[in-house]
N, C-alpha and C positions, 0 to 999 in steps of 0.2 A: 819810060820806066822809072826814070828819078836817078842822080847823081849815086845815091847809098842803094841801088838794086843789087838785089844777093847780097849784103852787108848785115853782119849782124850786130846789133847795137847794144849791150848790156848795162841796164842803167840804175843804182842802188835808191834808193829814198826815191820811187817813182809813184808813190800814191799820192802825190800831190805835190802843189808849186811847181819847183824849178823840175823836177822830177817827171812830173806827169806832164808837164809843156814843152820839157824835152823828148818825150815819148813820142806828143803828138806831131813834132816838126819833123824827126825824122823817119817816122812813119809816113808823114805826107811826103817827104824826099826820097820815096823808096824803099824803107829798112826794113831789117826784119829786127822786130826791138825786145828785146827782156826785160820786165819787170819786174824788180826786189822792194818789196816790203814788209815789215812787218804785220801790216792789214790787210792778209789777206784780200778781205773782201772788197776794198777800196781799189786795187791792181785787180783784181777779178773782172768788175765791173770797166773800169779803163781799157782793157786788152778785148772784152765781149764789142767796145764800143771803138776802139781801133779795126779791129775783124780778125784775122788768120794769119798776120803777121806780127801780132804778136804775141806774146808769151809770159803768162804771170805764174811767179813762184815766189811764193810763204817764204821770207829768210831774212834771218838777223844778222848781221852786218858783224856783230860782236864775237860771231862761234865763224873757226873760219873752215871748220864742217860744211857748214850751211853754204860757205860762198863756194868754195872750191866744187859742191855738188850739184850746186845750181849751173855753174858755168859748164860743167862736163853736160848740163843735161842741155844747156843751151845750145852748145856743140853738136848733139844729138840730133835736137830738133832740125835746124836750119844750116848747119855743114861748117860753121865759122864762125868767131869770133875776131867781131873786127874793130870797132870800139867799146872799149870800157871808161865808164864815168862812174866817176867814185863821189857821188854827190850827197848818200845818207849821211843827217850829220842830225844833231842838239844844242839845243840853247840853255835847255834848262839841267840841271839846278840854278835859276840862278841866285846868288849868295855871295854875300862877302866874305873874302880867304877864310879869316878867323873862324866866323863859326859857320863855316860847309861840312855838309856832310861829308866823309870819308867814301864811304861807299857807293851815291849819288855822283861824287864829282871823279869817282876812278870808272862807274858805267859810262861817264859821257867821253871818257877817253877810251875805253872799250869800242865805243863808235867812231866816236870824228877821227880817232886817228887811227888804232885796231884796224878798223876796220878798213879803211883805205890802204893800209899794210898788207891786209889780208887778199883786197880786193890785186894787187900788183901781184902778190905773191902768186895767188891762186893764174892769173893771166898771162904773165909773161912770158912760162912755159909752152902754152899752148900757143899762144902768138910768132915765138919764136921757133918755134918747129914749125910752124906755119909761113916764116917768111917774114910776119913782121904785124904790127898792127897800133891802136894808138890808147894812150892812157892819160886821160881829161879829169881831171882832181878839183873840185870845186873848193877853193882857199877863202879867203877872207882878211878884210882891212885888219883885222885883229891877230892873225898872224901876225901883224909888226908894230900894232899898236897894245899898249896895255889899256885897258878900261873896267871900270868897278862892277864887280861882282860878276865878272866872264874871266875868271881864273884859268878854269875846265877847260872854255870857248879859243881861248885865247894861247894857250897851252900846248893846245890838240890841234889847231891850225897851224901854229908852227912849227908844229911837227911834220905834218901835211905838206906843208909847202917843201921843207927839206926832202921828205920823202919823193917827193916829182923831182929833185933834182939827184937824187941817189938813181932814180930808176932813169934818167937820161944817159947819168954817168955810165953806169953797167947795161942801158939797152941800145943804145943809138948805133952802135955798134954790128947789132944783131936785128935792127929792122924797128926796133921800137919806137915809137915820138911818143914821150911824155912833156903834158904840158897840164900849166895849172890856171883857173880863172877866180880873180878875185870880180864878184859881179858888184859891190857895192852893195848897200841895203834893197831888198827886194820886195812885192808887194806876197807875200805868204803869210802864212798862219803864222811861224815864225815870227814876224814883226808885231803879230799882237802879241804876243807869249812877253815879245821885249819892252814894249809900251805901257804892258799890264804892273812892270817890275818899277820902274819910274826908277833908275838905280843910276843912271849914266846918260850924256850926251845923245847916243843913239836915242833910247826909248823917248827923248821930249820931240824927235821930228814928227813930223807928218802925215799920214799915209798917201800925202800926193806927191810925197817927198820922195819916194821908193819907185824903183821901176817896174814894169812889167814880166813875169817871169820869162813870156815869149821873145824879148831881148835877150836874156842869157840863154833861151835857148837857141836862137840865130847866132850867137857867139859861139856856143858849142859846136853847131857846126858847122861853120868857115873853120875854128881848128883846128877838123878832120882833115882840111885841106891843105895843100902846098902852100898857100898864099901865105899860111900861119906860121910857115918851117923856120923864119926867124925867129922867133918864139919859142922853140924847142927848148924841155928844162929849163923852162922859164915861169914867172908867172904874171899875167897877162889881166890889165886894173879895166874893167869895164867903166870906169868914172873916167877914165883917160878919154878927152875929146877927138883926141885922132885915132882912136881906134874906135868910137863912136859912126866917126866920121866915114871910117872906111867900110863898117858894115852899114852905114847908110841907116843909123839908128836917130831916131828925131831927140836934139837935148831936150 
């Protein structure tokens, strides 16, 4: 049946990358998976080609309406929610400080971090009257690093990363593991968006230089499990060789 049978898996930005690779892993490990994006049509198609475990729903990440009534409906469908991954996120506007849009770089905080707010806020309730369950926040080296023209990026992610460690502090208590993965640069759409900018360090690498989305999704989930409970409210560097090493991921 798979390690995540009757598990149900709620995953934001799932119409592609990391998103839609984490879909497919643990639907093959069992799950019953939910899909959020804003394209429709992209999670429609992914969940038709998944089968009957899983579940696509239209929602914005930024209106926390949308989150909160997706997870009641996901609830509905499949009896639980048992992971949440808060992985929707943006790169663009990208811009330097000075002259950024105002309104461009406050939606990309609306998502990267809003929304991962949104996504704890709407879950933790349900989780914990449920006994417990676990919240996987996809971070980024730019949470700790500064770099030109990811103001927004860099802003939002550390915010993010705080926020996994506010939701250990108030859940671990009450059944929750919150944990965060910074995955390193990755091979998504994303990377061309950064390459296309030529603005910073990142965008001059390589696209051989990037991993595989199916590694951060094998990392996602081993952190469902015990193995990863040192790691609680923590956040966990996928470029780190020993933890490479331990999912048995090829350098």
């Amino acid at each position: 049946m798979g390690e995540f049978a009757g598990k149900t898996i709620f995953i934001t930005g799932a119409s592609r990358g990391i998103g839609a690779s984490s879909a497919r892993e643990f639907a093959e490990a069992g799950g019953n998976v939910v899909l959020l994006a804003r394209s429709g049509a992209l999670i429609n198609d992914l969940a038709a080609d998944i089968g009957p475990s899983a579940l696509a729903i239209t929602c914005d990440v930024s209106r926390y309406s949308d989150v909160e009534t997706a997870m009641h409906t996901a609830v509905a469908k499949f009896g639980s929610l048992d992971v949440v991954i808060n992985n929707a996120g943006v790169i663009e506007p990208i811009s330097a400080l000075a002259t950024s849009d105002p309104d461009a770089w406050g939606q990309a905080i609306d998502i990267n971090l809003k929304g991962v707010y949104y996504g704890m806020r709407a879950a933790m309730p349900i989780m914990q009257a449920a006994g417990g369950g676990t919240i996987l926040t996809i971070s980024s080296g730019a949470a700790h690093t500064a770099l030109e023209g990811w103001s927004h990026y860099c802003a939002s992610k550390a915010g993010a990363a705080m926020l996994t460690r506010c939701a250990h502090l108030e859940g671990a208590g009450k059944g929750i593991r919150a944990l965060g993965l910074s995955p390193g640069t990755v091979a998504t759409e994303m990377q061309r968006e950064i390459k296309a900018s030529a603005i910073n360090p990142v965008s001059l690498m390589d696209w051989e230089d990037h991993i595989p989305p199916a590694w951060v999704a094998k990392a996602l989930i081993w952190m469902c499990t015990p193995d990863a409970d040192e790691f609680l409210g923590q956040e966990i560097a996928l470029r780190d060789e020993d933890i490479r090493a331990r999912l048995e991921l090829a350098s």
